[in-house]
N, C-alpha and C positions, 0 to 999 in steps of 0.2 A: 267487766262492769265493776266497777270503785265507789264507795263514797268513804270519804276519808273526813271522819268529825275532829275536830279542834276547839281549843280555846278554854277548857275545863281547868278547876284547879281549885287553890282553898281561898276563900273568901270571907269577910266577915259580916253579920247580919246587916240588912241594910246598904251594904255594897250590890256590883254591878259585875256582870259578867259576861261577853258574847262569843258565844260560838258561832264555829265555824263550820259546813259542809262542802267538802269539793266533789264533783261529782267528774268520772270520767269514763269513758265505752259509752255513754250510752247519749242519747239526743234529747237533752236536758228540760229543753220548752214542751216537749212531749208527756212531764211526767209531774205530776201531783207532788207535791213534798212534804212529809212533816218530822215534827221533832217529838221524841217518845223519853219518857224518862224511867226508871227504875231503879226502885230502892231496895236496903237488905227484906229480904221476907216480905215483902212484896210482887204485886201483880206489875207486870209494863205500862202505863196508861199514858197515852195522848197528852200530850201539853199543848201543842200548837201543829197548823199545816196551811196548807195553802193551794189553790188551784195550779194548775200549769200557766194560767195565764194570768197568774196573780189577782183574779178579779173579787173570790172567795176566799176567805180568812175564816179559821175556826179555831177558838182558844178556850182550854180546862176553867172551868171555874175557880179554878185555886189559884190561876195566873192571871186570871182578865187584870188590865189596868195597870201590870207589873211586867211581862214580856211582850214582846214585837216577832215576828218572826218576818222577814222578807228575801226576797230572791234576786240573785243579779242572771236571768239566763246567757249573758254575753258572757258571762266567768263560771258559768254552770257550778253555783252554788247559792249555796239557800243559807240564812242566819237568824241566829235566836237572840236578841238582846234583852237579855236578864237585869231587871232591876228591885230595887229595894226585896233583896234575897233574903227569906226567912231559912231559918233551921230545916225544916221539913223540906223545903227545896231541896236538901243533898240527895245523891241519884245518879246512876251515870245516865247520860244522856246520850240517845243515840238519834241519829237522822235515817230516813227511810223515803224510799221513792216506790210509786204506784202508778204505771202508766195511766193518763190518760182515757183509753177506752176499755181498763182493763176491770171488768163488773167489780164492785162494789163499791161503796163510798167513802171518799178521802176523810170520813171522820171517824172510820171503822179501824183499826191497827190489825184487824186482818183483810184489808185490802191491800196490805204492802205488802211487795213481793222481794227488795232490794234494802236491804240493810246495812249499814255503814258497825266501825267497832264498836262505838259508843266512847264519849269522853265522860270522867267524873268529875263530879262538883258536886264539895264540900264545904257546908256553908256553917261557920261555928257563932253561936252566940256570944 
């Protein structure tokens, strides 16, 4: 089981950025997905995720209005389309999958049990 995130790099305020998650071993439409961010001397927290079946969306408040996260399950990957990028956005960003029926709630980050490397994004004023 894989998830391999993409798309990170240095951008400048006000730019755009989308990453990428490919997901592979595992059966994709089965698994909750979100995207987690982490900066220096900081804790992990939640940016965005989304149901298996795409029907629920749940987005950080520091993001509402500025990311999109959505999924293609035919390409078993999930994406984050990052806009109008402030400073405090820089973070690596990693992607994470939570089966399905597996207890807890896709807006918890310890409900995932599958984590990808994480991509950085650098966002400079």
């Amino acid at each position: 089981v894989q998830l391999q995130a993409s798309g990170g790099g240095l951008v400048q305020a006000g730019g755009s950025l989308r990453l990428s998650c490919a997901a592979s071993g595992l059966t994709f439409g089965s698994y909750d997905m979100g995207w987690f961010r982490q900066a220096p001397g900081k804790e992990r927290e939640i940016v965005a995720a989304m149901r298996w079946n795409g029907d629920n969306t749940l987005y950080a408040d520091s993001v509402k209005g500025r990311f999109a996260i959505s999924r293609d399950n035919a390409k078993s990957s999930v994406y984050l389309q990052m806009s109008s990028l402030k400073p405090e956005d820089t973070a690596k960003y990693y992607c994470a999958a939570k089966g399905k029926y597996t207890i807890g709630s896709y807006s918890s980050i310890n409900s995932y049990n599958i984590w990808g490397q994480g991509t950085l994004v650098t966002v400079s004023s």
